[in-house]
C-alpha positions in Angstrom: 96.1 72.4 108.3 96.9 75.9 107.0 96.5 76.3 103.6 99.2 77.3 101.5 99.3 80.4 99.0 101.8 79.5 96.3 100.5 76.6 94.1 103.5 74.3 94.0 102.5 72.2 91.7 102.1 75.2 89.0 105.5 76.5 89.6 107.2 72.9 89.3 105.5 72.3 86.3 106.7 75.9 84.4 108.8 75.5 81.5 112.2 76.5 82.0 113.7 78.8 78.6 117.4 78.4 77.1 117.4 81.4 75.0 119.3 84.0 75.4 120.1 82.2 78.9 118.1 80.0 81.2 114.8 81.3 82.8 111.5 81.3 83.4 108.2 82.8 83.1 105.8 81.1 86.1 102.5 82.7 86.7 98.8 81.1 87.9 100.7 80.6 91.2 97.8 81.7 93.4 94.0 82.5 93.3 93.0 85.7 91.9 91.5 85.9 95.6 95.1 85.4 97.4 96.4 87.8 94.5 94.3 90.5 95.4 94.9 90.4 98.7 98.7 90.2 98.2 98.7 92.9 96.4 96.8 95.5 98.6 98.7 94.5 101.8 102.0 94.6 100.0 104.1 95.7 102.9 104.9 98.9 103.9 107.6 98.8 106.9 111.0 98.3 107.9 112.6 99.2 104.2 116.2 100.7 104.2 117.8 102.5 100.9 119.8 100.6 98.3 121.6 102.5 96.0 124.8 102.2 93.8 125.2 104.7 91.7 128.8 104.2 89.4 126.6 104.1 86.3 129.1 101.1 85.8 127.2 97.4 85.3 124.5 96.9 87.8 123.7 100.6 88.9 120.7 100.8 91.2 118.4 102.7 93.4 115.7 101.2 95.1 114.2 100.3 98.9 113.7 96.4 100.3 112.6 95.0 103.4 113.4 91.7 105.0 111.3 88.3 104.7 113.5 85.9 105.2 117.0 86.1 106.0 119.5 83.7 104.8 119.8 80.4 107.0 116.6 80.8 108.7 112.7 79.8 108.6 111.6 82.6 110.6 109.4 85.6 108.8 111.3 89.1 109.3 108.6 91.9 110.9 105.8 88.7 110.9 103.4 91.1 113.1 103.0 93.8 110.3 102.3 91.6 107.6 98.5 90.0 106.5 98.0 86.7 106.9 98.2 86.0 103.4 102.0 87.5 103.6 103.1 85.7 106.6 101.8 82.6 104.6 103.2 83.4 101.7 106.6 84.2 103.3 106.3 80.3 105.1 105.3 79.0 101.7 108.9 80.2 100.8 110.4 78.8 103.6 108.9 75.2 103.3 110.3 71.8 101.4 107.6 72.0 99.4 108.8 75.0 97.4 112.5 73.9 97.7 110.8 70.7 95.5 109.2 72.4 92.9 112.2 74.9 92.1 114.1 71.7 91.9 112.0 70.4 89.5 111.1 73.8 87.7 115.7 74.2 87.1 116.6 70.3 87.5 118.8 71.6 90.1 119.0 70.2 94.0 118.3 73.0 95.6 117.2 71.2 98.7 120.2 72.5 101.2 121.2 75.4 99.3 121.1 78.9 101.5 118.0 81.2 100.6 116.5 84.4 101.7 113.8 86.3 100.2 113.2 90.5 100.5 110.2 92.8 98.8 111.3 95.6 97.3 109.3 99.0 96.4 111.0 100.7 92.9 109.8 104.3 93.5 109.5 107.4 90.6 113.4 106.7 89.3 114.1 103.6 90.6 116.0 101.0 88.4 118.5 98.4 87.9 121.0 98.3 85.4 121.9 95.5 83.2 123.9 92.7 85.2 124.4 89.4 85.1 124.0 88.8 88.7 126.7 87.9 91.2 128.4 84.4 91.0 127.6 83.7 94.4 124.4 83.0 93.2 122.5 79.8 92.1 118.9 81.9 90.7 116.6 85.1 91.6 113.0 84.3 92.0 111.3 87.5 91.1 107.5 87.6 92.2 106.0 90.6 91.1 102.4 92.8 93.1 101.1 95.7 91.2 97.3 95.5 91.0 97.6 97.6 87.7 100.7 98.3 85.4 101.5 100.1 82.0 104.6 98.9 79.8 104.8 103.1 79.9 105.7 103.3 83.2 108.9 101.6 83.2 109.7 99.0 86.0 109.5 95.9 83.8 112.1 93.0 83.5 114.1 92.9 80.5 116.2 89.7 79.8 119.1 90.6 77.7 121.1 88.8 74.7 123.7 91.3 75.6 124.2 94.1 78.5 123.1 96.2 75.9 120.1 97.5 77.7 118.9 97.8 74.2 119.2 94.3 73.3 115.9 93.0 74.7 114.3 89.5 74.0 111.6 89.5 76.7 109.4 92.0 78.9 107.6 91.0 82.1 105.5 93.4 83.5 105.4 93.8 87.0 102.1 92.7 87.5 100.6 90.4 90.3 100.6 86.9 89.5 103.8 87.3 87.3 107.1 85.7 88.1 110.2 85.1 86.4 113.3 83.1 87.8 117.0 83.7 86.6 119.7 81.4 86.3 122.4 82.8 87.2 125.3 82.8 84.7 127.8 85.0 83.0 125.9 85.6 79.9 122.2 86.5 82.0 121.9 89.8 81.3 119.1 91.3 82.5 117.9 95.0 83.9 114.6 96.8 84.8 113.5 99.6 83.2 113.6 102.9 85.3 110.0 103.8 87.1 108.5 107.2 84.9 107.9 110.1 87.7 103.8 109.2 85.9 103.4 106.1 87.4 101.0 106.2 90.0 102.0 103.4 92.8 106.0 102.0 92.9 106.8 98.9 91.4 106.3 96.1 93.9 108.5 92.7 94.0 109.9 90.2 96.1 113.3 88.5 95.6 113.7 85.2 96.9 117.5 83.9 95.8 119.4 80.6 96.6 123.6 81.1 97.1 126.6 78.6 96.2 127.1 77.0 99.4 128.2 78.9 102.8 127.8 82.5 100.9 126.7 85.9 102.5 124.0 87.4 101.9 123.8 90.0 99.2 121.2 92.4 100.3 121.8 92.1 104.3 125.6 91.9 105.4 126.5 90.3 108.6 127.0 93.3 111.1 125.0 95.8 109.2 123.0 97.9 111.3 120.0 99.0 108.6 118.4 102.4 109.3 114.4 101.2 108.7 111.8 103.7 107.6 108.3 102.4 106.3 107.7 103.3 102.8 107.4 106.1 101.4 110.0 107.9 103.3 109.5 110.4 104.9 110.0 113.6 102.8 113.3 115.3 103.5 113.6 119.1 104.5 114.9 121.3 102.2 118.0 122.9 103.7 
């Protein structure tokens, strides 16, 4: 029997927060061994762009790649990731973590739709304060930098308000970290934009269950995603 990466029982026993809004911090959800690795093959491929750029709520620049797609067990690009990451990404996709995110919110999130995407913040990356959209149950954030600085921007802040300002906590995007969101119309969160000093991207993975028969956010059906491996390659100067 394979063994797993994520440490179910760890997660299920984290202790979910009601101020400002629920959520969580969950760490210790793998050995340091499994971290390491995790973090050094982070994955490098099949990323596409994501920007919005109104400076209205939930402005954003920032590159992600597939895991999982909604409605499905299989692992996106499976070939070009470690083994660790391919069992990680079935971790994801098993009852077992279904169960202890149930018992981590109280929620029955044993049929709800899920898909789960890595994401590389590069030098002026960020997301803007946002509540998240309601066709969303919660965001699991796991976070892979090796090394981080507070400094170097790229941390979670949960919000009282959408005052980006208005910060109660920081998680730093380090590996081993995790935080999970409740989705509602007062969790206000944002990360902080990347500093042109920091010397690798920020690294994370999103893995987020939907109200019922929903779309997914991050991959619309009939989008066609131009992939490039990350960094992009540099573009020409005209």
């Amino acid at each position: 029997m394979t063994k797993s990466v994520l440490n179910f029982d760890s997660l299920a026993a984290t202790e979910l927060q009601h101020e400002p809004f629920d959520w969580a911090f969950a760490n210790r959800l793998y050995t340091a061994e499994d971290a390491e690795v995790l973090a050094r093959t982070y994955p490098v491929d099949h990323y596409k762009s994501v920007a919005r750029l109104s400076g209205g709520e939930k402005s954003y620049t920032y590159e992600a790649r597939p895991l999982i797609h909604i409605d499905s067990t299989d692992v996106a690009f499976e070939d070009h990731l470690s083994d660790t990451w391919r069992q990680l990404a079935r971790d994801l996709a098993s009852p077992a973590y279904r169960t202890a995110m149930s018992r981590l919110t109280g929620l029955d999130l044993s049929t709800a739709p899920m898909e789960a995407y890595v994401c590389h913040f590069g030098p002026g990356a960020w997301l803007g304060p946002h509540a998240d959209l309601k066709t969303k149950i919660l965001t699991h954030v796991f976070y892979f930098n090796s090394e981080w600085r507070a400094e170097d921007g790229g941390c979670l802040h949960v919000l009282r308000t959408k005052n980006e300002d208005d910060k109660v906590d920081t998680v730093l995007p380090l590996v081993g970290n995790s935080s999970i969101i409740m989705r509602s119309d007062t969790s206000w969160h944002s990360v902080s934009k990347v500093e042109s000093g920091a010397t690798e991207s920020r690294r994370s993975m999103n893995v987020i269950f939907y109200n019922g028969d929903q779309p997914s956010s991050m991959w619309p059906d009939g989008e066609t995603p131009s992939f490039h491996d990350y960094p992009p390659p540099a573009v020409a100067a005209e």
